[in-house]
LONU-150341 format. One record per residue (C-alpha): residue in three letters; y, x, z. Coordinates in nm, 3 decimals. Each point is the difference from the previous one (the first is absolute). Layout:
BEGIN
SITE / residu / north / east / up
SITE / ALA / Y / X / Z
...
//
This chain:
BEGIN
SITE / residu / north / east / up
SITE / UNK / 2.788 / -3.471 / -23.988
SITE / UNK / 0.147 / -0.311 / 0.022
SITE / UNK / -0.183 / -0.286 / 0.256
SITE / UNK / 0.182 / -0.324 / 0.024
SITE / UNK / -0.329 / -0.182 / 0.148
SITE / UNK / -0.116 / -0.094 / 0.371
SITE / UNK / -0.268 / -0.182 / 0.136
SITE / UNK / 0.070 / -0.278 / 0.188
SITE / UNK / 0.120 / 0.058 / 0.409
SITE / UNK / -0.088 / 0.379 / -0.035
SITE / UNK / 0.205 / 0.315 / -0.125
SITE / UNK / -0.261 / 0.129 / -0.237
SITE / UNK / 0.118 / 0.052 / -0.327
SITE / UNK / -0.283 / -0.097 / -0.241
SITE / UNK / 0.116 / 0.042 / -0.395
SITE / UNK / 0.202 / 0.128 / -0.257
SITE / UNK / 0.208 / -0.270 / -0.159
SITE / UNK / 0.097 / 0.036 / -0.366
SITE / UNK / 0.227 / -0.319 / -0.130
SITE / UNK / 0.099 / 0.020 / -0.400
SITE / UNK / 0.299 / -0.201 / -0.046
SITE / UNK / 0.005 / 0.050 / -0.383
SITE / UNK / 0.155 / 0.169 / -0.312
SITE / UNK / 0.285 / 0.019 / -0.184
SITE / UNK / 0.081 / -0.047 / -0.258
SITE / UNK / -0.301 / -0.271 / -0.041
SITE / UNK / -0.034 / 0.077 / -0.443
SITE / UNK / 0.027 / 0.254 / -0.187
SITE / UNK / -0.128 / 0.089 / -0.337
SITE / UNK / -0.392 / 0.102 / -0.113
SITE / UNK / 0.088 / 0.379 / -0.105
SITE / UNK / 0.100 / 0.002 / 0.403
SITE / UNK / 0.228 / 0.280 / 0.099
SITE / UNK / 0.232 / -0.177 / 0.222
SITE / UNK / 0.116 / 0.024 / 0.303
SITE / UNK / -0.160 / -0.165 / 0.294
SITE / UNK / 0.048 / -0.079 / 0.381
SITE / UNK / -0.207 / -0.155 / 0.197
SITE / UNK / 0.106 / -0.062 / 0.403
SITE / UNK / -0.195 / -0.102 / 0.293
SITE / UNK / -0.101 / 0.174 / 0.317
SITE / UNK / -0.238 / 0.242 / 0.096
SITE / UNK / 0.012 / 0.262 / -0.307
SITE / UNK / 0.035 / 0.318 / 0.197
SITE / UNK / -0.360 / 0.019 / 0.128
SITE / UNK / -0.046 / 0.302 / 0.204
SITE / UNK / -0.281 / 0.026 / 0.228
SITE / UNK / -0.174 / 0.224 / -0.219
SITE / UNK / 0.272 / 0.213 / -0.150
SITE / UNK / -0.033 / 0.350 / 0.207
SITE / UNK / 0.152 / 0.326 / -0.068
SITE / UNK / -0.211 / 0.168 / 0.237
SITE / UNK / 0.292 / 0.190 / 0.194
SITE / UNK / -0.152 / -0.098 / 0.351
SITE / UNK / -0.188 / 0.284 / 0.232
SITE / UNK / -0.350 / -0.192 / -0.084
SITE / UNK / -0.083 / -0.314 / -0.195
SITE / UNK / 0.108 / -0.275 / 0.016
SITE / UNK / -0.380 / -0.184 / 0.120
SITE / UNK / 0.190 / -0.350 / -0.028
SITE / UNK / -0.001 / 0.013 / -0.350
SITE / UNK / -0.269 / 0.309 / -0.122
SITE / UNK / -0.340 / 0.071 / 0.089
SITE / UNK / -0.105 / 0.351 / -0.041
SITE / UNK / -0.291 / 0.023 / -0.254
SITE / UNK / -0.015 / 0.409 / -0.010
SITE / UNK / -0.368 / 0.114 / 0.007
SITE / UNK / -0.204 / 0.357 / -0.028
SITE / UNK / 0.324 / 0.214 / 0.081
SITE / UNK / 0.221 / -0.176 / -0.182
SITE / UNK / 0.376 / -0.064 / 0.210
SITE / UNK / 0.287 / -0.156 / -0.025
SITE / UNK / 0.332 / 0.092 / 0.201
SITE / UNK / 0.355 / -0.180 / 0.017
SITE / UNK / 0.309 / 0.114 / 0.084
SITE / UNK / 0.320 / 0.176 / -0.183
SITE / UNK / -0.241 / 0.083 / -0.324
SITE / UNK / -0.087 / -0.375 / -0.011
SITE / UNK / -0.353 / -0.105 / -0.028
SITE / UNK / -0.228 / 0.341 / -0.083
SITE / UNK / -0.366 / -0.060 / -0.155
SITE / UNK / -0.204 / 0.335 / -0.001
SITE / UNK / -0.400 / 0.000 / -0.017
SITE / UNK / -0.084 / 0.326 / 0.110
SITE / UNK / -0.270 / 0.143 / -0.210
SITE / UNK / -0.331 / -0.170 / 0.095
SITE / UNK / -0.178 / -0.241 / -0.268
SITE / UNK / 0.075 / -0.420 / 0.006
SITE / UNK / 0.265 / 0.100 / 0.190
SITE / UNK / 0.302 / -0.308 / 0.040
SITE / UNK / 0.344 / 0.019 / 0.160
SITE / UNK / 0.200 / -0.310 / -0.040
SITE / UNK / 0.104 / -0.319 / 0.198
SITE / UNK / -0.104 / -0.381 / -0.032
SITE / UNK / 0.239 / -0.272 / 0.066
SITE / UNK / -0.054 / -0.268 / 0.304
SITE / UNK / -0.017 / -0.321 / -0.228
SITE / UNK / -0.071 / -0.185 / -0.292
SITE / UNK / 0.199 / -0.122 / -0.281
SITE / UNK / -0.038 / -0.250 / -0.308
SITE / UNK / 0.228 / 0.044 / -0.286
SITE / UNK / 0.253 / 0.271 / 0.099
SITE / UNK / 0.115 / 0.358 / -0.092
SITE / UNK / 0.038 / 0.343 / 0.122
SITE / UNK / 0.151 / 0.321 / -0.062
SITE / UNK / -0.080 / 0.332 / 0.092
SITE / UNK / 0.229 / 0.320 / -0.060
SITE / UNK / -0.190 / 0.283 / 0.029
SITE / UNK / 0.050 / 0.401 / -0.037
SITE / UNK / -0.322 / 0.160 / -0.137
SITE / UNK / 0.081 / 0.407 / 0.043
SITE / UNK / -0.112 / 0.225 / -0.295
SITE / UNK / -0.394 / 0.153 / 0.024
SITE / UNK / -0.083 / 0.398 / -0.004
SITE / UNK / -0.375 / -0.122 / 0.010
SITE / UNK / -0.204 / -0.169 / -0.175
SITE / UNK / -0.309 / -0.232 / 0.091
SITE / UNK / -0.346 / -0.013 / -0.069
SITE / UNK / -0.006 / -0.304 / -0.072
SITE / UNK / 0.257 / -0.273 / -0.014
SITE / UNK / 0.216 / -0.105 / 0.258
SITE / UNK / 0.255 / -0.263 / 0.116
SITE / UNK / 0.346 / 0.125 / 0.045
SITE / UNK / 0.186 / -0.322 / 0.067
SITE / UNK / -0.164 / -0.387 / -0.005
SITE / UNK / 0.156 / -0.312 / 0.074
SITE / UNK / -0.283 / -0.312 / 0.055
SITE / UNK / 0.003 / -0.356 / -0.006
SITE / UNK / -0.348 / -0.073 / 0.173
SITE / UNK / -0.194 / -0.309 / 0.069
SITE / UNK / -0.309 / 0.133 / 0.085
SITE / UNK / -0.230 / 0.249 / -0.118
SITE / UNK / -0.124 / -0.183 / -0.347
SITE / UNK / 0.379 / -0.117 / -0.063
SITE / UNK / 0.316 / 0.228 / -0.023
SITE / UNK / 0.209 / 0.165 / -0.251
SITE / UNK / 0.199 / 0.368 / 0.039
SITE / UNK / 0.213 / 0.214 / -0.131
SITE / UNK / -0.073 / 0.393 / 0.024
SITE / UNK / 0.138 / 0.351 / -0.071
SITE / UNK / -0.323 / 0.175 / -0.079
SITE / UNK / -0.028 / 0.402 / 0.017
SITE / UNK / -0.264 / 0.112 / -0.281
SITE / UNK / -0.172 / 0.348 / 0.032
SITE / UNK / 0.175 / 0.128 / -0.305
SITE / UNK / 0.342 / -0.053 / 0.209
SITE / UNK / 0.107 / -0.313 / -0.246
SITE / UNK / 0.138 / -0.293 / 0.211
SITE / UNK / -0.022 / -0.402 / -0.111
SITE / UNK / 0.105 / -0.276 / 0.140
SITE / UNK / -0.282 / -0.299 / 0.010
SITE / UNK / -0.059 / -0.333 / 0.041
SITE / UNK / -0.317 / -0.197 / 0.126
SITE / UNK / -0.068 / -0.369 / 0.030
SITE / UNK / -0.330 / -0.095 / 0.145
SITE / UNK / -0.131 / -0.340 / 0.028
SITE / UNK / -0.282 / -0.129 / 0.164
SITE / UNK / -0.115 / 0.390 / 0.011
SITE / UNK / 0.075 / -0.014 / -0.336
SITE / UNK / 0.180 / 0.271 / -0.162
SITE / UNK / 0.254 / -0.298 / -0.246
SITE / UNK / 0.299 / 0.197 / -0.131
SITE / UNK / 0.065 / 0.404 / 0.031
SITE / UNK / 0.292 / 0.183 / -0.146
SITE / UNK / 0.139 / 0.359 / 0.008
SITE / UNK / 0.285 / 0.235 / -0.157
SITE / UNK / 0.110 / 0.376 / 0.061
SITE / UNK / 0.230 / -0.002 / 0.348
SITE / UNK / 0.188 / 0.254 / 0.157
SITE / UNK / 0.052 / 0.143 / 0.356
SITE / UNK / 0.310 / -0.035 / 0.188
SITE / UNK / 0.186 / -0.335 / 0.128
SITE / UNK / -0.098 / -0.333 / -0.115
SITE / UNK / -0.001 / -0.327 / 0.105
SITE / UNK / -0.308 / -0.247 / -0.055
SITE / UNK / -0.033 / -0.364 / 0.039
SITE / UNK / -0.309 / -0.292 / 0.017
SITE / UNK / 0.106 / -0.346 / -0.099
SITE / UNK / -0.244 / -0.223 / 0.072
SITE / UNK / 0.048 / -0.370 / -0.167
SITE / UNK / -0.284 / -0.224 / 0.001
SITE / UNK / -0.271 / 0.151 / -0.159
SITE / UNK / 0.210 / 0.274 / -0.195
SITE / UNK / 0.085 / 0.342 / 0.173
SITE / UNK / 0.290 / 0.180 / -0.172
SITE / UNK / 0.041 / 0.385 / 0.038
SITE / UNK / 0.352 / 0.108 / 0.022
SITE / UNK / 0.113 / 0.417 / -0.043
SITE / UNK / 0.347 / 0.098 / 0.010
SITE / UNK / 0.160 / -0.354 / -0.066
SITE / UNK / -0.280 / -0.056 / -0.272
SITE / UNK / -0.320 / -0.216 / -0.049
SITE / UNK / -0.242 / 0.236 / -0.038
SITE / UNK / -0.305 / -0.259 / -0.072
SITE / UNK / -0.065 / -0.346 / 0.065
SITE / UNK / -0.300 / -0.185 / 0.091
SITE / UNK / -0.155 / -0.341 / -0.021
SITE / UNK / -0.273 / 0.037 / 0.111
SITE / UNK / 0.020 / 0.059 / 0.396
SITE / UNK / -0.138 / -0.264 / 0.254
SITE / UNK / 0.232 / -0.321 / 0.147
SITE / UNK / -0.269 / -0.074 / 0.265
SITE / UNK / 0.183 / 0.075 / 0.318
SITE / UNK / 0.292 / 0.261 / 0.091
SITE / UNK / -0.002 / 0.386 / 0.034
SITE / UNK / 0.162 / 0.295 / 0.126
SITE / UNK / 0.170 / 0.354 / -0.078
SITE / UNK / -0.168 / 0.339 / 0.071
SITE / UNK / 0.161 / 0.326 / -0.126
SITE / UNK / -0.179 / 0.323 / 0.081
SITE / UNK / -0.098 / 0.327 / -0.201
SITE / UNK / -0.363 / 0.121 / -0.005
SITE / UNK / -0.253 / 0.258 / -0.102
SITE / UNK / -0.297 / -0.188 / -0.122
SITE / UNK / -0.261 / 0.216 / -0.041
SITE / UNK / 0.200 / 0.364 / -0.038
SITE / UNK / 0.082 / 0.254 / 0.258
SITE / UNK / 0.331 / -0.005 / -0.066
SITE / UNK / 0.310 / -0.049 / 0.266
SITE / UNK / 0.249 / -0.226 / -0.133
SITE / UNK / 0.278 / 0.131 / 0.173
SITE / UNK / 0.304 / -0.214 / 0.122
SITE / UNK / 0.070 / -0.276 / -0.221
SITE / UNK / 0.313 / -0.130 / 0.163
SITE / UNK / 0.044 / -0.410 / -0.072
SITE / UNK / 0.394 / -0.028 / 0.085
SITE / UNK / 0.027 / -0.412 / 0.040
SITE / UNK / -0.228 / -0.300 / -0.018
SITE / UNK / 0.197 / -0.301 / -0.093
SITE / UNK / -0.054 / -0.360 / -0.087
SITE / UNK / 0.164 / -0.105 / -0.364
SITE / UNK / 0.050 / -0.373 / -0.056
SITE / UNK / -0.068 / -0.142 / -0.330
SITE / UNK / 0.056 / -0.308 / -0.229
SITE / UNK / -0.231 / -0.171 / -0.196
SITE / UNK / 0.069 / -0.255 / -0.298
SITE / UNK / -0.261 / -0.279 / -0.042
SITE / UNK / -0.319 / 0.187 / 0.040
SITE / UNK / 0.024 / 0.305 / -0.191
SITE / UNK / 0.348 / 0.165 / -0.010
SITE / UNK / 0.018 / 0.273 / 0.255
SITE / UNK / 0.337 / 0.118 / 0.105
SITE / UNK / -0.092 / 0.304 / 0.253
SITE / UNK / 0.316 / 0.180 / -0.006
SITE / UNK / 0.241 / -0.291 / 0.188
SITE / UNK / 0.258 / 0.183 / 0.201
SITE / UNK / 0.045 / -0.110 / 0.365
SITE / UNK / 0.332 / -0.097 / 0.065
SITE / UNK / -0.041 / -0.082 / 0.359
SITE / UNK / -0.226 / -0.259 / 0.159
SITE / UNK / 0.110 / -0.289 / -0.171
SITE / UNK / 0.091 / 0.137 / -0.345
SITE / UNK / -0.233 / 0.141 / -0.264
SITE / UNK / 0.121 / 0.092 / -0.394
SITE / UNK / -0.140 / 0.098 / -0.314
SITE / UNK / -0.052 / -0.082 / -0.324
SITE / UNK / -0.189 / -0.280 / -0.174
SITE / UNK / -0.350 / 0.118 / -0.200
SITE / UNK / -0.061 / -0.153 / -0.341
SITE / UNK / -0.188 / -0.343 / 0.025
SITE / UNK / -0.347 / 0.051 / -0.160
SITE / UNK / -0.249 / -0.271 / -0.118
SITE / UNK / -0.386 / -0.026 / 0.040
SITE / UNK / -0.035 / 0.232 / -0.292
SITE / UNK / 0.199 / 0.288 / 0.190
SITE / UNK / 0.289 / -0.027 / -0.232
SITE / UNK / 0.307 / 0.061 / 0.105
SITE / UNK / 0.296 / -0.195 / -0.016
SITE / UNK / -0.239 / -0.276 / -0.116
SITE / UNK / 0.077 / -0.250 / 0.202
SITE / UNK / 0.285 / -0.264 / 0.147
SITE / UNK / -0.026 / -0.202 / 0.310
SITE / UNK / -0.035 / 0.000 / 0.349
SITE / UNK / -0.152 / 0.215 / 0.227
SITE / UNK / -0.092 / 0.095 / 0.316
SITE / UNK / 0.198 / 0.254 / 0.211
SITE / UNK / -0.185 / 0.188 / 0.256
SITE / UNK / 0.172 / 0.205 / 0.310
SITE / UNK / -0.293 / 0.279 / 0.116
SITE / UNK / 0.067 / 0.192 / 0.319
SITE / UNK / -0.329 / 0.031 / 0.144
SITE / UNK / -0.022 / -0.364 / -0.033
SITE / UNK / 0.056 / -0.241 / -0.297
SITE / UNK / 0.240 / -0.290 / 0.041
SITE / UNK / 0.091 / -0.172 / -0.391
SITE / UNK / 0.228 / -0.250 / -0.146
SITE / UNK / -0.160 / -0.196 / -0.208
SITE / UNK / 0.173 / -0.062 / -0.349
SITE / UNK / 0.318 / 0.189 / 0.068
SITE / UNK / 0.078 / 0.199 / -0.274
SITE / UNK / -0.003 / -0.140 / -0.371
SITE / UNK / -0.039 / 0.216 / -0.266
SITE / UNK / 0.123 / -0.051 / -0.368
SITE / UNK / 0.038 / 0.104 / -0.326
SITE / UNK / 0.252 / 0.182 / -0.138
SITE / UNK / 0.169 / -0.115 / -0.310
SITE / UNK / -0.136 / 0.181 / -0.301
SITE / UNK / -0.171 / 0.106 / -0.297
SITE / UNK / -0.395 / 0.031 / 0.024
SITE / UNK / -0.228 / 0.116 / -0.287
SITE / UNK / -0.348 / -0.023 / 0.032
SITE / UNK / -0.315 / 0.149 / -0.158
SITE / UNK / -0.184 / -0.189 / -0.238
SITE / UNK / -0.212 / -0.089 / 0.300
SITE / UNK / 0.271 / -0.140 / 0.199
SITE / UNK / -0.110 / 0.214 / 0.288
SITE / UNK / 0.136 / 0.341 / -0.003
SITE / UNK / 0.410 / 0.002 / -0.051
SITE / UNK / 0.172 / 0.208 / -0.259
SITE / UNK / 0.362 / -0.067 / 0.130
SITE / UNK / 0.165 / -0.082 / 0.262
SITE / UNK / 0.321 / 0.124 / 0.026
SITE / UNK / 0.253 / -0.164 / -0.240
SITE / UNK / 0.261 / -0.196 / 0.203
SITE / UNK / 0.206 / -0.281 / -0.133
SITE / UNK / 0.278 / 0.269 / 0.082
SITE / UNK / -0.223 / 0.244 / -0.224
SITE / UNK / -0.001 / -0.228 / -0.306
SITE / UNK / 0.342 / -0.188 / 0.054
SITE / UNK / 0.338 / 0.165 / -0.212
SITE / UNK / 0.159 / 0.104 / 0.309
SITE / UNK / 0.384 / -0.089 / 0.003
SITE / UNK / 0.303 / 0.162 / -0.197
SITE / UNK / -0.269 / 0.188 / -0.215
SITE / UNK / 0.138 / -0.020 / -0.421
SITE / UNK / -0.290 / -0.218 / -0.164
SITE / UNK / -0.145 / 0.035 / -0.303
SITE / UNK / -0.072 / 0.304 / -0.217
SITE / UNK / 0.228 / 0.279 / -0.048
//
């Protein structure tokens, strides 16, 4: 964690200071795809990342939210979830602060079952919570026929809003929470999962991860999360997401650029500036610094003028390219 703040005639450090210098190159083409850097200070954000190696946790950064006889233990293993086998049972840990607009990753080892429940039960679940009527999470669930899914919630205002779910299997995995203004993006393996827009942007949140019982009988035995990390991300203008920057070092971030996309949600759509925003935690943005436009080529439209046929003939498509015998043979 990087502090670069005092207050004034004291040695108390008091913030985390994130400066975005900007990124090059500043344009690039609509279909996106290129390139980018973007330098600063204050990328490598750490005061949450853990890999639970120490004798106990770490209380600076976790809270222990275990209840019935759930535990948790650190150590060589890493971080080890078990319920034991009493109902609404929870193991799992809490972190000591609140966010707004930031993303985390979780790589966690969920060991093969030789029981089944009763009813279903949480394996694995990463949180972003606000409160009780406002959070969205990501869950391995454990059905009583032994099938496993991995599920996503969004709840808003109590409000069950979005809800999405596909066959999963046991064994190593890494899952990620990208919250961006009032869309939550799940992340599995590298991939978005699901996407919502319809989460809260009243005030920040925070990350729980923790496996639980509900109401079976049923011990979820040592689910092992190996790290906990913060993952910067990029955003273009307001919508275009890029989660999977890699981290350089403290001042450097790269990746590639995403596809501008216009008020209709088509992508490629649209040329001009836009916004560049540096998340770590906190949001600092450059305001008009990367221009968009078109690249030069044939378009054919529906008879609507909406939806394109083509898009991919190049003047070097349709041109006679050099040294090639013209006419017909």
């Amino acid at each position: 964690m990087k502090y670069s703040r005092f207050i004034y005639q004291t040695s108390v450090l008091y913030g985390y200071s994130l400066t975005f210098g900007g990124v090059s190159p500043d344009t690039g083409p609509s279909t996106g795809g290129v390139a980018f850097t973007c330098t600063g200070l204050g990328f490598d954000y750490q005061a949450f990342s853990d890999t639970f190696t120490g004798v106990i946790l770490d209380l600076a950064k976790w809270t222990d939210i275990s209840s019935g006889t759930g535990t948790i233990t650190t150590g060589a293993s890493n971080l080890q979830l078990s319920t034991g086998a009493t109902s609404s049972s929870v193991a799992g840990i809490s972190m000591n602060s609140t966010f707004y607009e930031t993303q985390y990753e979780a790589k966690v080892n969920i060991p093969s079952v030789t029981a089944y429940p009763t009813s279903e039960v949480s394996l694995f679940t990463i949180q972003y919570y606000i409160d009780a009527s406002n959070y969205g999470d990501m869950s391995v669930l454990l059905a009583t026929d032994g099938s496993v899914t991995l599920e996503c919630n969004v709840y808003k205002g109590a409000v069950l809003v979005s809800t999405y779910s596909e066959d999963w299997t046991l064994g190593v995995s890494t899952f990620k929470i990208l919250a961006w203004r009032n869309n939550l993006y799940f992340y599995a393996n590298g991939s978005l999962f699901f996407r919502s827009q319809h989460f809260t942007t009243a005030t920040v949140g925070y990350y729980n991860f923790f496996v639980e019982n509900k109401s079976a009988s049923y011990n979820v035995y040592n689910t092992v999360v190996e790290y906990i990390i913060n993952r910067p991300f990029v955003v273009f203008g307001d919508t275009q997401v890029v989660p999977d920057v890699i981290l350089v070092s403290d001042t450097r971030i790269r990746g590639l650029t995403p596809p501008s996309i216009d008020t209709y949600g088509t992508e490629a759509a649209y040329a001009g500036l836009v916004d560049v925003n540096v998340c770590i935690n906190n949001v600092e943005t450059q305001a008009n610094a990367y221009e968009y436009y078109y690249l030069k080529k044939l378009v054919v439209l529906q008879e609507n003028q909406f939806d394109i046929l083509l898009s991919d003939i190049t003047e070097d498509t349709v041109r006679t390219p050099e040294l090639v015998t013209r006419g017909l043979k």
